[in-house]
BALO-814351 format. One line per 3 residues: number of its first residue (from 1); for each residue x, y, z of C-alpha. Coordinates in steps of 0.05 Angstrom, whole numbers, plus 5000, padded with zeros to 4 digits. Example, Ala and Ser with C-alpha at 12.3 -4.5 7.8 and 13.67 -1.06 7.14 Angstrom:
REM BALO-814351
1 = 5246 4910 5156; 5273 4979 5143
REM end
This chain:
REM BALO-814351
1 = 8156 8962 7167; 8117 8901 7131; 8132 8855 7088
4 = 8110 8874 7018; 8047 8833 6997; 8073 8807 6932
7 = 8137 8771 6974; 8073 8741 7026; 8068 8675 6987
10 = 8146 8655 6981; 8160 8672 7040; 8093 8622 7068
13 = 8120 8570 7019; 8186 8581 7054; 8158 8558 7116
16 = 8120 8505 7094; 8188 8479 7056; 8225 8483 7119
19 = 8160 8428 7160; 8162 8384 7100; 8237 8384 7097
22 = 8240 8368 7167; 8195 8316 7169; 8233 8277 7115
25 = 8298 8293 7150; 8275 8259 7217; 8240 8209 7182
28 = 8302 8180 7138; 8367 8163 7152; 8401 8079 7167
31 = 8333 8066 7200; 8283 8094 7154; 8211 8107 7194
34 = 8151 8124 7159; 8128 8198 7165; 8060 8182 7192
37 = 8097 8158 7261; 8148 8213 7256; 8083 8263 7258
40 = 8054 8209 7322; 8125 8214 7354; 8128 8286 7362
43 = 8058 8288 7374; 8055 8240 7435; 8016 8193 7404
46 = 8017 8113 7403; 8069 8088 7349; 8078 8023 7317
49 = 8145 8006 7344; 8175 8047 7407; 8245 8040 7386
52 = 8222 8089 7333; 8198 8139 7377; 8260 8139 7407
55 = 8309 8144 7349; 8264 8201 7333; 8258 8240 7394
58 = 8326 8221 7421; 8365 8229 7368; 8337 8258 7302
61 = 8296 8316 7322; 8352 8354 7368; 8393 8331 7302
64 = 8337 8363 7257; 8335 8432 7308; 8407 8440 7298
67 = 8402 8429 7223; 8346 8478 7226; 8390 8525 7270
70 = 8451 8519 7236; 8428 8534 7173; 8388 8595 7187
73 = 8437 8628 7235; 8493 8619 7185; 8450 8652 7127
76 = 8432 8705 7160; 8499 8721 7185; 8526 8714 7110
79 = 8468 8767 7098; 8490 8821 7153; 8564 8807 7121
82 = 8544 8830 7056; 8508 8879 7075; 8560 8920 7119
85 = 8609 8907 7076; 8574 8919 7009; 8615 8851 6981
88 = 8570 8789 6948; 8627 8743 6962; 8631 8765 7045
91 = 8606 8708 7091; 8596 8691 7155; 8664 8675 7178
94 = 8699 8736 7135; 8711 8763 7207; 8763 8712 7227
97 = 8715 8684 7280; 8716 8613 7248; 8787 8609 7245
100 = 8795 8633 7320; 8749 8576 7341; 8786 8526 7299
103 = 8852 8554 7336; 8811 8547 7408; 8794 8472 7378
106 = 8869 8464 7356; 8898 8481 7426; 8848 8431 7467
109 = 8872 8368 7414; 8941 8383 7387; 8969 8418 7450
112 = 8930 8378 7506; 8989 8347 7526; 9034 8402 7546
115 = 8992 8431 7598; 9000 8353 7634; 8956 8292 7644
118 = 8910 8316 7696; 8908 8387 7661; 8902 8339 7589
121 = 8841 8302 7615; 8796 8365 7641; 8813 8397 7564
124 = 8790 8333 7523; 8729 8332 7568; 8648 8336 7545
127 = 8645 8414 7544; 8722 8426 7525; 8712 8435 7461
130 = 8659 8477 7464; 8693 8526 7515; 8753 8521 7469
133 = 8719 8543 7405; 8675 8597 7440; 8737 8622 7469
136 = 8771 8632 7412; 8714 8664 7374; 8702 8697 7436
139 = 8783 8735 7421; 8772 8744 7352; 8720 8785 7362
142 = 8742 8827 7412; 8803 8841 7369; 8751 8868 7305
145 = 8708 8904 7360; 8766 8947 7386; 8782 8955 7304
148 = 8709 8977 7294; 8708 9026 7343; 8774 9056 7331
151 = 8765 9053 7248; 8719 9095 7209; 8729 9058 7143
154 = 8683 8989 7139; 8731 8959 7086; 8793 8968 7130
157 = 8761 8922 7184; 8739 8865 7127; 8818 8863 7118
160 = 8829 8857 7192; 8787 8801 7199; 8823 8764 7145
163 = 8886 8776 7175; 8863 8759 7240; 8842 8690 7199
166 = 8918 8692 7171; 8945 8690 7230; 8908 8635 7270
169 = 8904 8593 7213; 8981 8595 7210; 8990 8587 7296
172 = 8937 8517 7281; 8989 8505 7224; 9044 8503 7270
175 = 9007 8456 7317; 8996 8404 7268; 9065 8406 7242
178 = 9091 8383 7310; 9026 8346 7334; 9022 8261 7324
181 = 8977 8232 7285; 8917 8214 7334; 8914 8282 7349
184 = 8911 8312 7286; 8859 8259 7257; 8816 8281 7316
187 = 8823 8366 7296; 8812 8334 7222; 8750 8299 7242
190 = 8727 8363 7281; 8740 8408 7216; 8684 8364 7178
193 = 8627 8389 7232; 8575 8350 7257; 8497 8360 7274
196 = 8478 8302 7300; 8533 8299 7366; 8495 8345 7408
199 = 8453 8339 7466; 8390 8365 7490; 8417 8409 7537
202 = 8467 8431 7486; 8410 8437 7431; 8387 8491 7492
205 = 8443 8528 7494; 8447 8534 7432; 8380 8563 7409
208 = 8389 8608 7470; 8447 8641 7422; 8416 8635 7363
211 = 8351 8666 7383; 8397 8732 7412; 8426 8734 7349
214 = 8366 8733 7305; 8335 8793 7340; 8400 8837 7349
217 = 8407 8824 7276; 8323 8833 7263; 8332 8896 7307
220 = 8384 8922 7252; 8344 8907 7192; 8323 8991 7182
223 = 8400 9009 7194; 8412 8954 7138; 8370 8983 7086
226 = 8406 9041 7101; 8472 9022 7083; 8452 8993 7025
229 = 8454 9070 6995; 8527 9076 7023; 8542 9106 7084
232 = 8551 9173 7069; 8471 9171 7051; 8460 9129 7118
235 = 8489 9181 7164; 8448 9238 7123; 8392 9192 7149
238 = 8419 9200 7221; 8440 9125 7225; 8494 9114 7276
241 = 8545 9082 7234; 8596 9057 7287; 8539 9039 7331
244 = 8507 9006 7270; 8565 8967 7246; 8585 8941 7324
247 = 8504 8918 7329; 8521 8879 7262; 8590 8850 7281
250 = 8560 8824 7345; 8510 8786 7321; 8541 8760 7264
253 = 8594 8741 7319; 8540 8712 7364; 8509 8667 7308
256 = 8572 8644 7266; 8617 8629 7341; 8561 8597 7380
259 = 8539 8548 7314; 8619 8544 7302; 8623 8525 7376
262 = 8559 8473 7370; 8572 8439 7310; 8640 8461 7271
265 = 8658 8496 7217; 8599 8496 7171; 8620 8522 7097
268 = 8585 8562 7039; 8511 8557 7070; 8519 8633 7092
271 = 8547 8657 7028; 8501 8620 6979; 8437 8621 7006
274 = 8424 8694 7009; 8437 8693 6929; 8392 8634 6926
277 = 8332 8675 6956; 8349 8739 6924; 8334 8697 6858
280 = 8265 8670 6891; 8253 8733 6928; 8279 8797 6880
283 = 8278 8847 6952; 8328 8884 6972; 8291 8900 7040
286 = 8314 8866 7094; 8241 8863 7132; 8238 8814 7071
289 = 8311 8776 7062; 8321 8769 7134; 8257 8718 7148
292 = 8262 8693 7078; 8332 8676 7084; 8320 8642 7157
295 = 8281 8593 7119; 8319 8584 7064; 8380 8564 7101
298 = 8346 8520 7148; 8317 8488 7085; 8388 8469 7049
301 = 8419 8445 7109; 8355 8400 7129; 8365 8383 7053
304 = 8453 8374 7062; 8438 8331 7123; 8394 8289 7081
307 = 8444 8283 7032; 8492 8263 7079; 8472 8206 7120
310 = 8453 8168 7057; 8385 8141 7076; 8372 8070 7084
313 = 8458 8065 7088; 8499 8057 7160; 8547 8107 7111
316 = 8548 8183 7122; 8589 8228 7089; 8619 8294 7134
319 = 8566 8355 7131; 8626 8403 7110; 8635 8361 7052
322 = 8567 8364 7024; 8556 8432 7041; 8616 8451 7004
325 = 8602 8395 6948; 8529 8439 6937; 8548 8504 6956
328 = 8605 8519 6912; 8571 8496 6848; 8511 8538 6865
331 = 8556 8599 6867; 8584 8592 6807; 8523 8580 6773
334 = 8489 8642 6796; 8561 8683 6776; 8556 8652 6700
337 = 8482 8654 6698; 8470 8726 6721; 8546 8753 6700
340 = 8540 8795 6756; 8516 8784 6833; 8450 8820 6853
343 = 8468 8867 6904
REM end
């Protein structure tokens, strides 16, 4: 399968988008650098003023990946969601997996200190929270594996997953009721995300997930086009359904934990975008959405972060916030504007 001709150009101009964005997102921010020695920076070359170079390769670019990451991982995930379950409004973290990693987060601050100090002090370390989240995610899914295995209907496990959410949303409920108030400012804080607290070798890890993701999930895309004519017609097709859907729910699992994990809770960028780029990009092949939508999500949270850490101001607002703050808006929007979602 190719990409149809006519869809060539957006998808180019995609790309392009997403180098443009990204020099503008490294180049501003409290310390704004010109883009000429943002391009000499990652190029090697001599710059003006070295402190530069460093702000940029130390600190914006692994900022700038992540964005870049983030964004596409989480779009593409909101596109396998609606997809397998046939539902505009399904999104990434439909599965539960965002509220099992904010429970894994919950445990390592707001119950810390019942497992003792020495126990207390290896949980609020570097990688804790991290291992926390992942963990979490990590049970969630296992939970809506062993339901897609045993289930036949794909509608019964979207209402798993949301109970699954129910439920650890209410145990992380129960935490903060009995938690002080240090700890619970720090879950609080956590709940906002963040791209720009992550390390190189953490920036590693976590293209190392992403990239398994994207192909499990590019690896899918004639199975998707499938189910788009219900699954009745896929399996006249000889598509493997429950093979199919597990190959889906893993790699939406994969991308949504792992950026969960990385950076937070990240909301609306993997519902909205893949309406955005239906509107640019009228497909419903997934040879087409898939890269399309890579691009486009790495292009509005390049865009978010922008937002965010009000250039030329030491003020930054959290990325949650103006991902939501855009997001939401943009929804509605295309709900009023089209009275119906393109499906």
């Amino acid at each position: 399968m190719l990409i149809h001709r006519k869809f060539t150009l957006p998808i180019v101009f995609l790309f392009v988008a997403v180098i443009i964005t990204s020099l503008f997102n490294i180049s501003l921010g409290s310390v704004n650098i010109p883009v000429s020695e943002v391009i000499a920076s990652l190029l090697g070359l001599e710059v003006k003023n070295d402190t530069w170079k460093y702000i940029v390769l130390d600190y914006r670019l692994p900022k700038a990946i992540t964005a870049i990451i983030t964004g596409s991982g989480l779009a593409v995930s909101g596109l396998l969601m609606q997809t397998l379950f046939r539902n505009p409004l399904a999104g990434p973290y439909v599965l539960g997996l965002s509220s099992g990693a904010s429970l894994g987060v919950a445990i390592v601050f707001m119950g810390a200190s019942l497992f003792g100090a020495s126990m207390a002090g290896f949980l609020l370390s570097e990688w804790s929270l991290v291992i926390a989240s992942s963990l979490g995610s990590l049970l969630v899914l296992f939970a809506v594996i062993l339901a897609s295995i045993r289930l036949r209907d794909t509608m019964a496990i979207l209402v798993i997953g949301l109970m699954f959410a129910s439920l650890t949303a209410a145990i992380v409920s129960v935490l903060a009721y009995f938690s002080p108030a240090a700890q619970l400012q720090q879950y609080v804080f956590w709940s906002y995300g963040s791209l720009g607290n992550l390390s190189w070798s953490e920036v590693w890890i976590l293209s190392l997930f992403w990239i398994t993701g994207i192909l499990i999930a590019i690896g899918s895309i004639k199975n998707l086009n499938s189910l788009l004519l219900g699954e009745h017609y896929a399996r006249s097709l000889g598509t493997n359904i429950k093979r199919n859907r597990l190959l889906i729910i893993v790699a939406t699992s994969i991308l949504a934990g792992s950026i969960t994990a990385f950076a937070g809770p990240i909301a609306f960028v993997g519902l909205a975008v893949p309406h955005l780029i239906r509107q640019i990009i009228p497909s419903a092949n997934h040879i087409t959405l898939v890269p399309a939508v890579i691009f486009g999500g790495a292009i509005l949270m390049l865009l978010c972060d922008i937002i965010a850490q009000f250039p030329g101001s030491e003020f930054s607002l959290p990325i949650n916030a103006v991902t939501s703050l855009i997001g939401a808006p943009v929804v509605i929007w295309l709900l009023v504007r089209k009275r119906r979602f393109n499906f």
